[in-house]
C-alpha positions as CSV (number, residue, x, y, z in Angstrom):
1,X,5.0,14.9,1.7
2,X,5.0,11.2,1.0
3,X,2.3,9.3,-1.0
4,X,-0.5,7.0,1.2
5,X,-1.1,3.4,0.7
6,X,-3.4,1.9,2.8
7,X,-2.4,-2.0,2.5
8,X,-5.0,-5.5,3.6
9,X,-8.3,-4.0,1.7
10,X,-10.5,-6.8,1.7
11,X,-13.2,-4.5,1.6
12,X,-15.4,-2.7,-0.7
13,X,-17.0,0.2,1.6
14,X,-13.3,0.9,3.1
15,X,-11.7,0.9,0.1
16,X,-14.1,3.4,-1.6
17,X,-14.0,5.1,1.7
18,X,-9.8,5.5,1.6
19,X,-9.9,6.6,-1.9
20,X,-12.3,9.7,-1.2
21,X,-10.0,10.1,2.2
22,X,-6.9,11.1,-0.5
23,X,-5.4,7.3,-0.3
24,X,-2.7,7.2,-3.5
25,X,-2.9,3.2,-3.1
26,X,-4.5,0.9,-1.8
27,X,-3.2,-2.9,-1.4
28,X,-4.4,-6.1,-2.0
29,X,-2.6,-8.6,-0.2
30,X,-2.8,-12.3,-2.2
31,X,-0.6,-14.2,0.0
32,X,-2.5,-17.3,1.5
33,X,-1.6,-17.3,4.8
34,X,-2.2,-13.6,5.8
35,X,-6.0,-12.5,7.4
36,X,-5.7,-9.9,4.6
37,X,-6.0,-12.3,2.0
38,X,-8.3,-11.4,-1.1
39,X,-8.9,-13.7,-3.8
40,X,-9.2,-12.3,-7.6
41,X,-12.8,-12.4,-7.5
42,X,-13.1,-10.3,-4.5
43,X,-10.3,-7.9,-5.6
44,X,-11.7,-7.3,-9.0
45,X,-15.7,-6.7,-7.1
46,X,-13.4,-4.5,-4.8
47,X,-11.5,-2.3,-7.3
48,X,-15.0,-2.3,-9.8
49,X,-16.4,-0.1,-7.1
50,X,-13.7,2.6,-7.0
51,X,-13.6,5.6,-9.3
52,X,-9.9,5.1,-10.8
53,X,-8.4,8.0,-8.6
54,X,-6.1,5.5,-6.7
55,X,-3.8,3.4,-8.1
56,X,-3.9,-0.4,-6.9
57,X,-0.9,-2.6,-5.4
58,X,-1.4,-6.6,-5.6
59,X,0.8,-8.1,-2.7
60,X,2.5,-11.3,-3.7
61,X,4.9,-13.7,-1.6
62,X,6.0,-15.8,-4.6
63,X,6.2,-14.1,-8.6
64,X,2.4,-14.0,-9.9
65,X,0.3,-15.2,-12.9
66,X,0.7,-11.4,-14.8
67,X,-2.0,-12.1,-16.9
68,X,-4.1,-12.4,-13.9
69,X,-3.1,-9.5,-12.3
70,X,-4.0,-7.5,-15.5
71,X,-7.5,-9.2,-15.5
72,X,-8.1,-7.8,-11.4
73,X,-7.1,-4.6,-12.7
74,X,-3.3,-4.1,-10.7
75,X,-1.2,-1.0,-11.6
76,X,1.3,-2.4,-9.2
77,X,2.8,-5.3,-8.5
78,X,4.6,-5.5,-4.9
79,X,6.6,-8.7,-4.8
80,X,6.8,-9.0,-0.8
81,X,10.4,-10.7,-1.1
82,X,13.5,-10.1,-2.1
83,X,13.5,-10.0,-5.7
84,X,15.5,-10.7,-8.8
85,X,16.6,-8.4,-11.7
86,X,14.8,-10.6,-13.9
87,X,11.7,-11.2,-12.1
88,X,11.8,-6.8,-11.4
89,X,12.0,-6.7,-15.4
90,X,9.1,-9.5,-16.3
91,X,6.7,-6.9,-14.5
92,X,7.7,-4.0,-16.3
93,X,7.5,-5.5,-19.6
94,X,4.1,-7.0,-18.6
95,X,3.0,-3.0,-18.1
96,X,3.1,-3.0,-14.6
97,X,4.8,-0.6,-12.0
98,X,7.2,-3.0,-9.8
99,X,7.4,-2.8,-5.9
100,X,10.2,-4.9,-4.0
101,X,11.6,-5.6,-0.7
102,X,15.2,-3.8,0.1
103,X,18.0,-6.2,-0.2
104,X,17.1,-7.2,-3.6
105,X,16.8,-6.0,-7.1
106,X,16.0,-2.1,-7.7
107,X,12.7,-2.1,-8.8
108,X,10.3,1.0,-9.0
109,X,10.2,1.6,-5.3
110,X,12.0,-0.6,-2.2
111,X,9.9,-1.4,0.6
112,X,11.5,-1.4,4.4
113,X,9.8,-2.6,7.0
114,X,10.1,-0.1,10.2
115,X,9.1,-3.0,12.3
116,X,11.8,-5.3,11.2
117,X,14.6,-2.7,12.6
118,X,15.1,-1.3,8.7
119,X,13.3,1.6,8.8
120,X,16.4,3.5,9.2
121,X,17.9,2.1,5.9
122,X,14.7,4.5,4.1
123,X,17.2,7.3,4.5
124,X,20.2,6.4,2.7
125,X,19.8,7.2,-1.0
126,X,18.6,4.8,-3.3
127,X,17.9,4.9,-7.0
128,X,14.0,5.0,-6.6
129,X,11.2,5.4,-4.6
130,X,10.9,4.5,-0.9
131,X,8.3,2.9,0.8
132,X,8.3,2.4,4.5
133,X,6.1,0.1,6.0
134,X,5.5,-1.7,9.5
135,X,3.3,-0.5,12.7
136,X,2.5,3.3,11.0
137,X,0.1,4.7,12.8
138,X,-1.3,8.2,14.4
139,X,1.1,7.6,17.5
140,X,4.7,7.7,15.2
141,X,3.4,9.8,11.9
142,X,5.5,12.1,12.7
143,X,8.5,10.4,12.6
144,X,7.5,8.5,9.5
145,X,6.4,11.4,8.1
146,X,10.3,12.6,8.6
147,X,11.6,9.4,7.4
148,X,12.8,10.4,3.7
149,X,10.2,7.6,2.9
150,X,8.5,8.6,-0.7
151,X,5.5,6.3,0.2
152,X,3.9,5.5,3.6
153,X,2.3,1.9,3.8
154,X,-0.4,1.6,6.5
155,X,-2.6,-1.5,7.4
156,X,-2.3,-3.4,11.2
157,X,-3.1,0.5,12.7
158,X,-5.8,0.7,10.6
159,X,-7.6,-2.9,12.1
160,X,-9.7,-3.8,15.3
161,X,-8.5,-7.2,14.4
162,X,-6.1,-8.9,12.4
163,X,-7.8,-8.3,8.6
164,X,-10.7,-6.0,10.1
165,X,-10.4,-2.7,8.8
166,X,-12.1,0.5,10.8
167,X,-13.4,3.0,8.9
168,X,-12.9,5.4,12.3
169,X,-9.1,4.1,12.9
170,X,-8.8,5.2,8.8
171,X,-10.5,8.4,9.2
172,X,-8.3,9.2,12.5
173,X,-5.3,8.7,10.6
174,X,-5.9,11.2,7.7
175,X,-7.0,14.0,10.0
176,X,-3.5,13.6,11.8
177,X,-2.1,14.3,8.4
178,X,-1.1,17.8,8.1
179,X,-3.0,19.9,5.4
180,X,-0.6,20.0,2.8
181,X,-0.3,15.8,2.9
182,X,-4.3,15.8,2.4
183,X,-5.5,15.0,-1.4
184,X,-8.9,16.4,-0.4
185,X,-10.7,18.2,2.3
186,X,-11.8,15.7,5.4
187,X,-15.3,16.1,7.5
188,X,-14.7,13.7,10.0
189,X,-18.5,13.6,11.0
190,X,-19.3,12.7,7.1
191,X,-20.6,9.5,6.0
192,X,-18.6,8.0,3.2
C-alpha cells in the first residue's frame, strides 16, 4: 500500500489531526503565489505542535535557503520543478531527503502529476520512489491506489476552498482507505 502525504497544511489543528489519521507526510507548500502558502514562522508554530510521527515536505518552486529549511524543521525537500543533478545533490548533502518533478534529475522520489495527463508515466520503472499527485480523492482512490505510485499526495480534495482544509473531507478520505493502508485505527465520530 502506498505512503499518505497530505499536501497545503497551513494549519495547526488539521495537521495534528492528519498525523493521528496515519498521514506519513504532510506538506508545506512555500511558493508565493499558491493559497497554500505558509511562511517559516507559521510552518515552524505548525510542525511545533506535532508529535514527530510524520515526516514533513517543504514545497519549493525555485532551490531554497537549506539553512532555513533546517531551522522549520523539513525532513524533505520537494523541489516542485524540474530539477538538476546538482541542485538533487545540494539537498542530500545538506541532510535532507530530496523530492523532484519527473522529467528531471533522479532524486529520492519523482513526483507525476495525474492531472497533468502523466499519471500514467508512475508505472514504468524508475530508480526510486513514486509519488503521484493531482485531483486524489475518495471518487479515484482506487485507481491511484493501483497506480504503482509508492507515495499518494492529496491536497485540493481535501479543501472547501482553495487553501481551506476540512477536517471531515480528511477524515472521509482515510476511512475509504482499506485496513491494511491505515497507520492506526479511525473513529470517525472522534474529535481530534
Amino acid at each position: 500500500m502506498p505512503e499518505i502525504k497530505i499536501c497545503g497544511v497551513n494549519d495547526g489543528d488539521f495537521a495534528v489531526a492528519a498525523e493521528r489519521l496515519g498521514a506519513d507526510y504532510l506538506g508545506f507548500i512555500f511558493a508565493e503565489a499558491s493559497p497554500r502558502r505558509v511562511d517559516a514562522a507559521l510552518a515552524r508554530a505548525i510542525i511545533a505542535r506535532l508529535s514527530g510521527k510524520v515526516r514533513k515536505v517543504g514545497v519549493y518552486v525555485r532551490f531554497p535557503d537549506l539553512a532555513a529549511a533546517k531551522v522549520i524543521g523539513l525532513d524533505v525537500i520537494q523541489l516542485h520543478y524540474r530539477a538538476t543533478a546538482e541542485e538533487v545533490a545540494k539537498v542530500k548533502a545538506a541532510g535532507f531527503e530530496c523530492w523532484a518533478l519527473a522529467g528531471g534529475a533522479v532524486a529520492d522520489a519523482l513526483l507525476f502529476d495525474h492531472s497533468h495527463g502523466d499519471g500514467e508515466t508512475v508505472l514504468k520503472a524508475v530508480p526510486c520512489k513514486r509519488v503521484l499527485a493531482g485531483g486524489i480523492g475518495v471518487k479515484n482512490l482506487s485507481a491511484a491506489l493501483a497506480s504503482g505510485a509508492d507515495i499518494l499526495d492529496l491536497s485540493g480534495s481535501l479543501e472547501v476552498a482553495p487553501g481551506v482544509k476540512s477536517l471531515r473531507l480528511l477524515k472521509e478520505f482515510f476511512a475509504a482507505l482499506p485496513p491494511a493502508a491505515r497507520q492506526f485505527p479511525l473513529a470517525i465520530g472522534t474529535e481530534i
